[in-house]
ROKOLTI-119989 format. One record per residue: residue number from 1; x, y, z of N, C-alpha, C in turn; residue in three letters. Coordinates in steps of 0.1 Angstrom, whole numbers, plus 5000, padded with zeros to 4 digits. Layout:
// residues N
NODE,k,nc1,nc2,nc3,cac1,cac2,cac3,cc1,cc2,cc3,r
NODE,NUM,X,Y,Z,X,Y,Z,X,Y,Z,ALA .
...
***
This chain:
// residues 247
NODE,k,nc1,nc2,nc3,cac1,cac2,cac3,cc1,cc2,cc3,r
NODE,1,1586,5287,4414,1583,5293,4427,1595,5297,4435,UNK .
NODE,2,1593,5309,4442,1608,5312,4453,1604,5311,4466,UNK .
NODE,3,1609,5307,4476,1609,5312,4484,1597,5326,4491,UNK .
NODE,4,1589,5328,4499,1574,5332,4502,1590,5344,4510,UNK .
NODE,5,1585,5360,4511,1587,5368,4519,1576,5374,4522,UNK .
NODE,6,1567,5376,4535,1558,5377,4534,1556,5392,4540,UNK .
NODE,7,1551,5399,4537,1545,5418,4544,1537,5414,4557,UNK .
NODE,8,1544,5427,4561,1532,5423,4580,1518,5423,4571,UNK .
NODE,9,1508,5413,4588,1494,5416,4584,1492,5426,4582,UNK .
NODE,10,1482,5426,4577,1472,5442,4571,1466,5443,4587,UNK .
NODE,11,1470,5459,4587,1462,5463,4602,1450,5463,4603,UNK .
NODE,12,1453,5465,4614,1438,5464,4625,1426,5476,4617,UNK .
NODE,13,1413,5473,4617,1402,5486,4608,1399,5491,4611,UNK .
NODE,14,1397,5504,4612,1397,5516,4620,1388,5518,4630,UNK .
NODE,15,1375,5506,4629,1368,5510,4639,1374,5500,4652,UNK .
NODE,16,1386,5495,4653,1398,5489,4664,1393,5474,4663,UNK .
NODE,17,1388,5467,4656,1388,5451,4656,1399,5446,4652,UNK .
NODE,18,1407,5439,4655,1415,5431,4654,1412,5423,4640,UNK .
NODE,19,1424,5422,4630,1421,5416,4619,1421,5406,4620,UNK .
NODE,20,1414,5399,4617,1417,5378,4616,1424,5375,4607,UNK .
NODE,21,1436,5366,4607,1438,5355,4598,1436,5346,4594,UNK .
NODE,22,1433,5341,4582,1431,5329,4573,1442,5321,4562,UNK .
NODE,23,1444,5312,4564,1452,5306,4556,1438,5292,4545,UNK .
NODE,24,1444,5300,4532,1432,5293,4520,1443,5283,4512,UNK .
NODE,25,1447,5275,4511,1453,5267,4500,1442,5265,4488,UNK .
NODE,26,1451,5265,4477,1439,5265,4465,1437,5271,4465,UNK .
NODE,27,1439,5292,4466,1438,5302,4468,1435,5309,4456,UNK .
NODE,28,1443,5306,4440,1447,5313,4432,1435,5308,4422,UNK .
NODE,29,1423,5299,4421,1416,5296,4413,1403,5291,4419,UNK .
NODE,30,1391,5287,4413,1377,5281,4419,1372,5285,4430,UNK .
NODE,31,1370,5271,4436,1363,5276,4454,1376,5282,4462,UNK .
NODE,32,1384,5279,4463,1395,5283,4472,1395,5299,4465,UNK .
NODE,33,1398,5307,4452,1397,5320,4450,1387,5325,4456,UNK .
NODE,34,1378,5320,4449,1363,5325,4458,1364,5327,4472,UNK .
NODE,35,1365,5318,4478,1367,5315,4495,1376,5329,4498,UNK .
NODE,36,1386,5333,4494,1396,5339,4497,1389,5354,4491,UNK .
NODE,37,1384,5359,4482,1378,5373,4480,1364,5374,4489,UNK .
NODE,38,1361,5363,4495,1348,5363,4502,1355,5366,4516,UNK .
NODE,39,1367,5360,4518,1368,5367,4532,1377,5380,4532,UNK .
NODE,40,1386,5383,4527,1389,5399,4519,1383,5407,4524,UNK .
NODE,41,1374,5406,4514,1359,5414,4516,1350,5413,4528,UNK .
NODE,42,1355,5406,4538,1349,5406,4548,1360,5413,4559,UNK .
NODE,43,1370,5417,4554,1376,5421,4566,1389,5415,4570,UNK .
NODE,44,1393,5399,4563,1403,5391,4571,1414,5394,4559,UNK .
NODE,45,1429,5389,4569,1440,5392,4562,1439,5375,4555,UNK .
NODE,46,1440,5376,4542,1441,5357,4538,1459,5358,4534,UNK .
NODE,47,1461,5343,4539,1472,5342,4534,1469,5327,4527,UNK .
NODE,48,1473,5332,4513,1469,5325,4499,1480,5313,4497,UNK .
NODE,49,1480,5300,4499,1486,5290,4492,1484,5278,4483,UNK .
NODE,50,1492,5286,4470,1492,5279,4461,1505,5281,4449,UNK .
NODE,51,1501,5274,4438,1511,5273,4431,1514,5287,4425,UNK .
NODE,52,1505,5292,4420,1506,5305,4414,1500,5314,4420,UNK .
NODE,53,1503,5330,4416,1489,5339,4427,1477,5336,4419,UNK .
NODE,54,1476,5336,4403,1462,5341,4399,1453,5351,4403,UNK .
NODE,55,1442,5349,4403,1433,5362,4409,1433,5366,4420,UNK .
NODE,56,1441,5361,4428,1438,5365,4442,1443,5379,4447,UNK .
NODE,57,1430,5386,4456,1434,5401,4459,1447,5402,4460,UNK .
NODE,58,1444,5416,4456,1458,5424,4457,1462,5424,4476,UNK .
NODE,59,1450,5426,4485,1448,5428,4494,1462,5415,4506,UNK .
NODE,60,1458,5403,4495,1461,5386,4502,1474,5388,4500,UNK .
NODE,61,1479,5379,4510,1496,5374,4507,1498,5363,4505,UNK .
NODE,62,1503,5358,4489,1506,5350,4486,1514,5341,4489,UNK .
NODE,63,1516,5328,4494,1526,5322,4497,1527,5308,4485,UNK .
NODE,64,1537,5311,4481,1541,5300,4469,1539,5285,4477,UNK .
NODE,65,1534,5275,4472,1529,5263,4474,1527,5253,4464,UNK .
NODE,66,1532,5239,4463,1528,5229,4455,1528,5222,4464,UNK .
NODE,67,1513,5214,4472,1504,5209,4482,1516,5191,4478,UNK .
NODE,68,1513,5191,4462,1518,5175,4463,1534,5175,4464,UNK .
NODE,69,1540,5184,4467,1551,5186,4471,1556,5182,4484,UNK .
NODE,70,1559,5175,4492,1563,5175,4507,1572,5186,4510,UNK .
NODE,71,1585,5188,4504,1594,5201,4508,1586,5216,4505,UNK .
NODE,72,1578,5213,4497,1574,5230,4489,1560,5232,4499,UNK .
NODE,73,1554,5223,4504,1540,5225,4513,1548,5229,4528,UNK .
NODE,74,1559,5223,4533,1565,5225,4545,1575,5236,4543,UNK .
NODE,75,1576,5242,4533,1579,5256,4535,1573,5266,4535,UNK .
NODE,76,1561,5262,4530,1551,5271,4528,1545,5275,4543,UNK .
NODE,77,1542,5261,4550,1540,5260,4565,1548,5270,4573,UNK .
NODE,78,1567,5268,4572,1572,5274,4579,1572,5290,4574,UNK .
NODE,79,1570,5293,4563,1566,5308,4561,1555,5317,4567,UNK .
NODE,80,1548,5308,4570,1531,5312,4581,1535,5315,4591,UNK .
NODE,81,1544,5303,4596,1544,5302,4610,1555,5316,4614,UNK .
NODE,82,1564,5317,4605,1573,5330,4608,1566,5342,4608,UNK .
NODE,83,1556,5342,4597,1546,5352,4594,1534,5357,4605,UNK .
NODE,84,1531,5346,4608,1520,5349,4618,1524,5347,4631,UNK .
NODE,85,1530,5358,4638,1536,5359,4653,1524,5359,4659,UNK .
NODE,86,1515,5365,4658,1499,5362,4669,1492,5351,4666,UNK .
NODE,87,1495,5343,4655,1488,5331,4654,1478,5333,4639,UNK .
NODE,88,1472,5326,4640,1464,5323,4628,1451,5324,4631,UNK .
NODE,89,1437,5323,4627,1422,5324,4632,1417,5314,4624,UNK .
NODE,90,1420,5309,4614,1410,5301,4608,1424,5292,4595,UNK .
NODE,91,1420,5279,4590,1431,5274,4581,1417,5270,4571,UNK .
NODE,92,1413,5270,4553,1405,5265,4548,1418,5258,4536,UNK .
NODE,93,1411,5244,4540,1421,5233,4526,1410,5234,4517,UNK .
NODE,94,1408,5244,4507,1403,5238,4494,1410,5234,4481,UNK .
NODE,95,1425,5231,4483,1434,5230,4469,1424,5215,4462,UNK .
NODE,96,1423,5213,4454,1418,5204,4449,1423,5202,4432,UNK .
NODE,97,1419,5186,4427,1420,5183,4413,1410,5172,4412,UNK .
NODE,98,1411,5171,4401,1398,5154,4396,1403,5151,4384,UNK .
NODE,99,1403,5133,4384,1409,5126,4376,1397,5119,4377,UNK .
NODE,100,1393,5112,4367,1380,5105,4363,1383,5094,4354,UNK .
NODE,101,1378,5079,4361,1380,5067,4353,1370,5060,4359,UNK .
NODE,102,1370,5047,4348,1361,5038,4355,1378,5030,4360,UNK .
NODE,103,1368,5019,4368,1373,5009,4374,1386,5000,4366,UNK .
NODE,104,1382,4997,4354,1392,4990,4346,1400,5000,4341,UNK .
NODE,105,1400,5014,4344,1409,5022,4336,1415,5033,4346,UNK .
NODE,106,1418,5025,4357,1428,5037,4370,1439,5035,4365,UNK .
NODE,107,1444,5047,4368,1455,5048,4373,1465,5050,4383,UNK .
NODE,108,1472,5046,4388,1476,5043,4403,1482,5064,4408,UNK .
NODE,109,1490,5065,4398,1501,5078,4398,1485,5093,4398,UNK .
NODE,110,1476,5087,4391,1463,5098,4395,1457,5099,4405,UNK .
NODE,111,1454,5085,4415,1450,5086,4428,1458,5089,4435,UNK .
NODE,112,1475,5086,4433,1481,5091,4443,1482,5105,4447,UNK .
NODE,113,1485,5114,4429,1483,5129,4435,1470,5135,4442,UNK .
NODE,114,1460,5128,4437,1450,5134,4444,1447,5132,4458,UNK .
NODE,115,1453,5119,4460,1458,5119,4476,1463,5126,4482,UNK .
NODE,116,1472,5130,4475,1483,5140,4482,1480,5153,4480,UNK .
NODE,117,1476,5159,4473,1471,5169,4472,1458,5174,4484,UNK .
NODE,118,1444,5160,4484,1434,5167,4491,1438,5159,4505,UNK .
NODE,119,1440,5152,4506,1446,5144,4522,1458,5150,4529,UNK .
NODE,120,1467,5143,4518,1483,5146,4529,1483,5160,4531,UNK .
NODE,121,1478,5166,4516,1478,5187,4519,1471,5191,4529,UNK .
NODE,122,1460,5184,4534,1452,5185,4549,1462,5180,4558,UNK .
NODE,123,1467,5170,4559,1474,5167,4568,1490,5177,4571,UNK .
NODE,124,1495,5178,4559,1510,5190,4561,1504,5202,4568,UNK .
NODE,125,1496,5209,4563,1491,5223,4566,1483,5220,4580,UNK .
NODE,126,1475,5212,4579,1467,5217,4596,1474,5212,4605,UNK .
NODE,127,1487,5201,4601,1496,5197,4615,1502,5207,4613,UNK .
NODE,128,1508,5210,4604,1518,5219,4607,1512,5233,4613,UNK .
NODE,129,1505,5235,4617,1500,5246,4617,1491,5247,4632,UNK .
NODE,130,1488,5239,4631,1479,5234,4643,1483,5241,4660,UNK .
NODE,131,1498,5241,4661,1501,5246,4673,1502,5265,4671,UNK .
NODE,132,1500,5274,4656,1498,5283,4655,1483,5285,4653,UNK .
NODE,133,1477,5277,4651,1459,5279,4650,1457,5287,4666,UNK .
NODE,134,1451,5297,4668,1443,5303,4678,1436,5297,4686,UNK .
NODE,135,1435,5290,4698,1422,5285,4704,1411,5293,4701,UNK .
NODE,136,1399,5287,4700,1386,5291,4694,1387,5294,4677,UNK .
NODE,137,1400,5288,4673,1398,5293,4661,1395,5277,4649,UNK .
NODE,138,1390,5277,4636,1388,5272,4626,1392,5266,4618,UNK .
NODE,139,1386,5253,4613,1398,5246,4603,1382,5246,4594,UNK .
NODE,140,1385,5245,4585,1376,5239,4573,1381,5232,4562,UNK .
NODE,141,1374,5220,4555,1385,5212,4546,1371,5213,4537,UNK .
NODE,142,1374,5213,4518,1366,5215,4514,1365,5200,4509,UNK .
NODE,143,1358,5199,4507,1353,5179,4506,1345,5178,4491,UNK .
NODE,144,1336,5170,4487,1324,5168,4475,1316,5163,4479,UNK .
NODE,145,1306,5160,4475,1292,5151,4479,1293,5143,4469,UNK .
NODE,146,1307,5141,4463,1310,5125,4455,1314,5114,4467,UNK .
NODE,147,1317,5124,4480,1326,5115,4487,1314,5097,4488,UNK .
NODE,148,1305,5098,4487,1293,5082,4488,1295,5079,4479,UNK .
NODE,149,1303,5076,4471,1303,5073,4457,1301,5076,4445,UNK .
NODE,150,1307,5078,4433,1299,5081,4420,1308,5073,4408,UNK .
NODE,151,1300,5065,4402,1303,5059,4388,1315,5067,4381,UNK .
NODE,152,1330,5063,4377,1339,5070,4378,1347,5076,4383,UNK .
NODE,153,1345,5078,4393,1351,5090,4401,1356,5079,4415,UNK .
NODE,154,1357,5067,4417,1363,5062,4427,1371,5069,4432,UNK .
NODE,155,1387,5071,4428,1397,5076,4434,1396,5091,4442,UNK .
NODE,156,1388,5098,4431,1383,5110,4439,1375,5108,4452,UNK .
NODE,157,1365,5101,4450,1357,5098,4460,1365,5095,4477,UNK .
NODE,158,1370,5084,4471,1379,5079,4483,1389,5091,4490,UNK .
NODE,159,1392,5101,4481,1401,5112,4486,1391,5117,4497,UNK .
NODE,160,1380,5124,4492,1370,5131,4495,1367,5127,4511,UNK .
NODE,161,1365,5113,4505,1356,5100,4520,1368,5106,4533,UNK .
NODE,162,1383,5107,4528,1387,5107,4539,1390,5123,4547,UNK .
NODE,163,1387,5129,4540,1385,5142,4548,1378,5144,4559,UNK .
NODE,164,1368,5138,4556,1359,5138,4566,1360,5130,4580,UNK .
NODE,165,1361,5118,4575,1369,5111,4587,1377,5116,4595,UNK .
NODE,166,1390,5126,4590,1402,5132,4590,1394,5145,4602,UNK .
NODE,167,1383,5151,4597,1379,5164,4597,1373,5159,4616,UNK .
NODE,168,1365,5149,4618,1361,5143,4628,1365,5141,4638,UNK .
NODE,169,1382,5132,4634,1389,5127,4642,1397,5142,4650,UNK .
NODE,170,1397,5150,4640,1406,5163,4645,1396,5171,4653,UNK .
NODE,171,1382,5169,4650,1373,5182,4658,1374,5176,4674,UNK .
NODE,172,1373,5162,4672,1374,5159,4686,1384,5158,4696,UNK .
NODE,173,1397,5156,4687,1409,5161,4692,1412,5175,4698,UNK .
NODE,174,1406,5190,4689,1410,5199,4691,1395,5207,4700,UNK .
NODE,175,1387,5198,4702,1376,5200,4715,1378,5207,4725,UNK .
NODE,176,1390,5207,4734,1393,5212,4743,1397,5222,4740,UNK .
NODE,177,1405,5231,4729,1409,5240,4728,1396,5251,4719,UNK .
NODE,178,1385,5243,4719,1375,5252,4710,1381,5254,4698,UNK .
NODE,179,1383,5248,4694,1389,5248,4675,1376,5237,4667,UNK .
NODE,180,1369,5246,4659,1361,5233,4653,1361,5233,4638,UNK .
NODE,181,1362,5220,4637,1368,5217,4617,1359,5202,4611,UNK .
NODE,182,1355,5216,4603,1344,5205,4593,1348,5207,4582,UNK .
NODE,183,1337,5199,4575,1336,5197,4557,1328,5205,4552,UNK .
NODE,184,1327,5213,4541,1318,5216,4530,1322,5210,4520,UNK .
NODE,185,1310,5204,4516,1310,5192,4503,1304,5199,4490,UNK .
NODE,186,1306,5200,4486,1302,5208,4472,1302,5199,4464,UNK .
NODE,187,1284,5202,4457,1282,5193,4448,1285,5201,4432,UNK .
NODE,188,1284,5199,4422,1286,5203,4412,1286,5217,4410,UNK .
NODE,189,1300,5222,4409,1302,5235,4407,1303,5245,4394,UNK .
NODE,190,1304,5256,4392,1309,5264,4381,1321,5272,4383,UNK .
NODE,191,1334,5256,4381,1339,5263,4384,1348,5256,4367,UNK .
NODE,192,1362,5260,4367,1372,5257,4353,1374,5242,4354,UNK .
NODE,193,1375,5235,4368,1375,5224,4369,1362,5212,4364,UNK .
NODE,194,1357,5218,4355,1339,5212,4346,1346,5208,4334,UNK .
NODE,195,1355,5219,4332,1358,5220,4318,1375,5209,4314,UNK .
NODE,196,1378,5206,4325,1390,5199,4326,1391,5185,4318,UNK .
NODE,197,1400,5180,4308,1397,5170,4302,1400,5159,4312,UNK .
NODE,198,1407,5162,4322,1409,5147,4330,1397,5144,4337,UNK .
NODE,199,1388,5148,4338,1372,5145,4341,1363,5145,4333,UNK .
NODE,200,1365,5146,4317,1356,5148,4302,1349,5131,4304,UNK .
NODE,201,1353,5120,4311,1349,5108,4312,1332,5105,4321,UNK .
NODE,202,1333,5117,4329,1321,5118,4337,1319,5130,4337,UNK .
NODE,203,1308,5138,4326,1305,5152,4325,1297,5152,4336,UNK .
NODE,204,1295,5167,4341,1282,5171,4348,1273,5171,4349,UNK .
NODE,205,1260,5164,4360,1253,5167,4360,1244,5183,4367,UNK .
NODE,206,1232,5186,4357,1231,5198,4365,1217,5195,4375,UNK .
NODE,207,1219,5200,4389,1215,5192,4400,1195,5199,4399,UNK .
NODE,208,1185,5189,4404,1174,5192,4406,1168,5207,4404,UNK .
NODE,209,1177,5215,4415,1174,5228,4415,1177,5237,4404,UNK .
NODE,210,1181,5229,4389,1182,5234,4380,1198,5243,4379,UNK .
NODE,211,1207,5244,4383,1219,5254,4378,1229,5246,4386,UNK .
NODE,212,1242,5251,4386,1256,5246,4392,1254,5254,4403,UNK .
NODE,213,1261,5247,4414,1264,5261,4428,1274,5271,4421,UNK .
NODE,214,1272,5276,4427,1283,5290,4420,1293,5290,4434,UNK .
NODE,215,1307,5292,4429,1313,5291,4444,1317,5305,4451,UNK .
NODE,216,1303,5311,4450,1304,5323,4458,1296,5321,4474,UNK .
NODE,217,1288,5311,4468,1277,5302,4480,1285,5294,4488,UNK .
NODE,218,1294,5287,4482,1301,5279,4490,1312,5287,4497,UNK .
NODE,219,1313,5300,4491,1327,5310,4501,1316,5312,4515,UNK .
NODE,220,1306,5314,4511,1296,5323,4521,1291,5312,4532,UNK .
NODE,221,1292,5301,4527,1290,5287,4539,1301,5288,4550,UNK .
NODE,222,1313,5285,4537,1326,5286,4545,1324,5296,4554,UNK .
NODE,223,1325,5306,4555,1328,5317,4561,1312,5318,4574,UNK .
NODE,224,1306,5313,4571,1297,5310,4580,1301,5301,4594,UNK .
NODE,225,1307,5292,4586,1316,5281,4599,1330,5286,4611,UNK .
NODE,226,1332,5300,4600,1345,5306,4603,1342,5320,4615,UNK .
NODE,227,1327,5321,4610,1323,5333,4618,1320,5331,4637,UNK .
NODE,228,1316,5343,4641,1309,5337,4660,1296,5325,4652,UNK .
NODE,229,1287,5335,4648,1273,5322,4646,1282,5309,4644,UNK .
NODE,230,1288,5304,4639,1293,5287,4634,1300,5281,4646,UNK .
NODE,231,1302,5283,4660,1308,5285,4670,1308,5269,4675,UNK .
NODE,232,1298,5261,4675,1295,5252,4679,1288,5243,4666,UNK .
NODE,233,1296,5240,4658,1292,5233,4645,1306,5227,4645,UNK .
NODE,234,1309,5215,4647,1322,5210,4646,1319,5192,4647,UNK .
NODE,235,1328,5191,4638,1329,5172,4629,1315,5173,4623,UNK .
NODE,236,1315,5180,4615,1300,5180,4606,1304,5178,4592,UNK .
NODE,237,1299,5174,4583,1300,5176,4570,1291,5183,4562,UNK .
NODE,238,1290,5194,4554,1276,5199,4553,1277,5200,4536,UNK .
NODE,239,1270,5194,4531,1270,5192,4518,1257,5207,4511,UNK .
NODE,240,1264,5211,4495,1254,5219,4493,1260,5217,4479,UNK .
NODE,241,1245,5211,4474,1249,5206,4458,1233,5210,4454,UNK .
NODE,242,1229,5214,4455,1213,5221,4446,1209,5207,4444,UNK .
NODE,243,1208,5198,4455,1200,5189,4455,1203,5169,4447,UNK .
NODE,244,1213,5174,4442,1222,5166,4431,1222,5152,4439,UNK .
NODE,245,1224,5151,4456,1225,5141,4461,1209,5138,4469,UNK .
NODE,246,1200,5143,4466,1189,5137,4467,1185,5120,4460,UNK .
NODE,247,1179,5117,4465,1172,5098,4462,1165,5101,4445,UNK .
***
């Protein structure tokens, strides 16, 4: 990765609305691609961080990123913040990974990245970013509906668990400036992350409603939270797994 040069935002749309910004981590693959062609296509300028571009519009601006990186995420930060002289409108953390063990078979160096990856990368990017976030504007962290627990999946889980906590403690922090930041939990998805052998220990289940979410539903949630209607939805976690976490 080099160094992010980033192009002015994409202008304003002809009929004179002001473009929004979004910054997607986890941009170049799964829910975070998705997330990011869902808001595209809706009109917003994304600025994409992650390791690689991958599929992400031609439209988005890539910003080179490795989240478990401390130096490579805090540059990525100060690239935004240079970038976005009017500020930012919305921040979504969906970078994510999954390591899968039982209990007698952790690994310490697995939990750690996935700590750092779905935690600390919430924590570098929305602090750092936080005094360029817009009043009235958006955080979204993308969470699982493993976060209650699932056979295997501890270390994940515990990542997950603390988003939310994280997501809570910050809605009510950023209360006063009308900034509101929740969870979307996504339960079992269709995404390349099914197919991953570091989770082949706990295959998927497919949820009541019969099929995987497709993460074009979970862009469309997101972006629901991101929109006017989601205005007053904040320290919420809203799970949508086709039922998977039913009794």
């Amino acid at each position: 990765m080099t160094a992010a040069t980033l192009p002015e935002p994409a202008p304003s749309p002809p009929d004179g609305r002001v473009t929004r910004s979004a910054v997607v981590t986890g941009a170049s693959s799964g829910i975070g691609l998705a997330i990011a062609h869902d808001l595209v296509g809706a009109g917003w300028h994304v600025l994409g961080l992650s390791r690689s571009r991958g599929a992400l519009p031609d439209a988005a601006t890539w910003v080179p990123c490795d989240l478990a990186d401390v130096i490579s995420a805090g540059e990525a930060v100060q690239a935004v913040r240079e970038a976005a002289t009017g500020g930012v409108d919305a921040i979504v953390h969906a970078a994510g990974l999954q390591f899968s063990a039982l209990v007698a078979e952790l690994r310490p160096e697995q939990g750690e990245r996935m700590w750092a990856v779905h935690v600390r990368g919430a924590e570098l990017v929305v602090g750092g970013l936080v005094e360029t976030l817009c009043d009235g504007g958006r955080v979204v962290l993308v969470g699982s509906r493993t976060m209650t627990g699932v056979p295997g999946k501890s270390q994940y889980a515990a990542t997950k668990a603390a988003l939310t906590a994280m997501a809570r403690s910050w809605a009510a922090e950023l209360a006063p400036r009308r900034i509101t930041v929740n969870v979307v939990a996504p339960g079992p998805t269709r995404t390349a992350m099914l197919d991953d052998p570091n989770r082949a220990s706990v295959p998927p289940v497919v949820p009541p409603l019969g099929r995987l979410v497709e993460p074009a539903e979970i862009a469309a949630l997101t972006r629901f939270l991101l929109e006017p209607a989601g205005a007053m939805v904040t320290g919420q976690t809203i799970v949508i797994c086709g039922g998977a976490s039913l009794p």
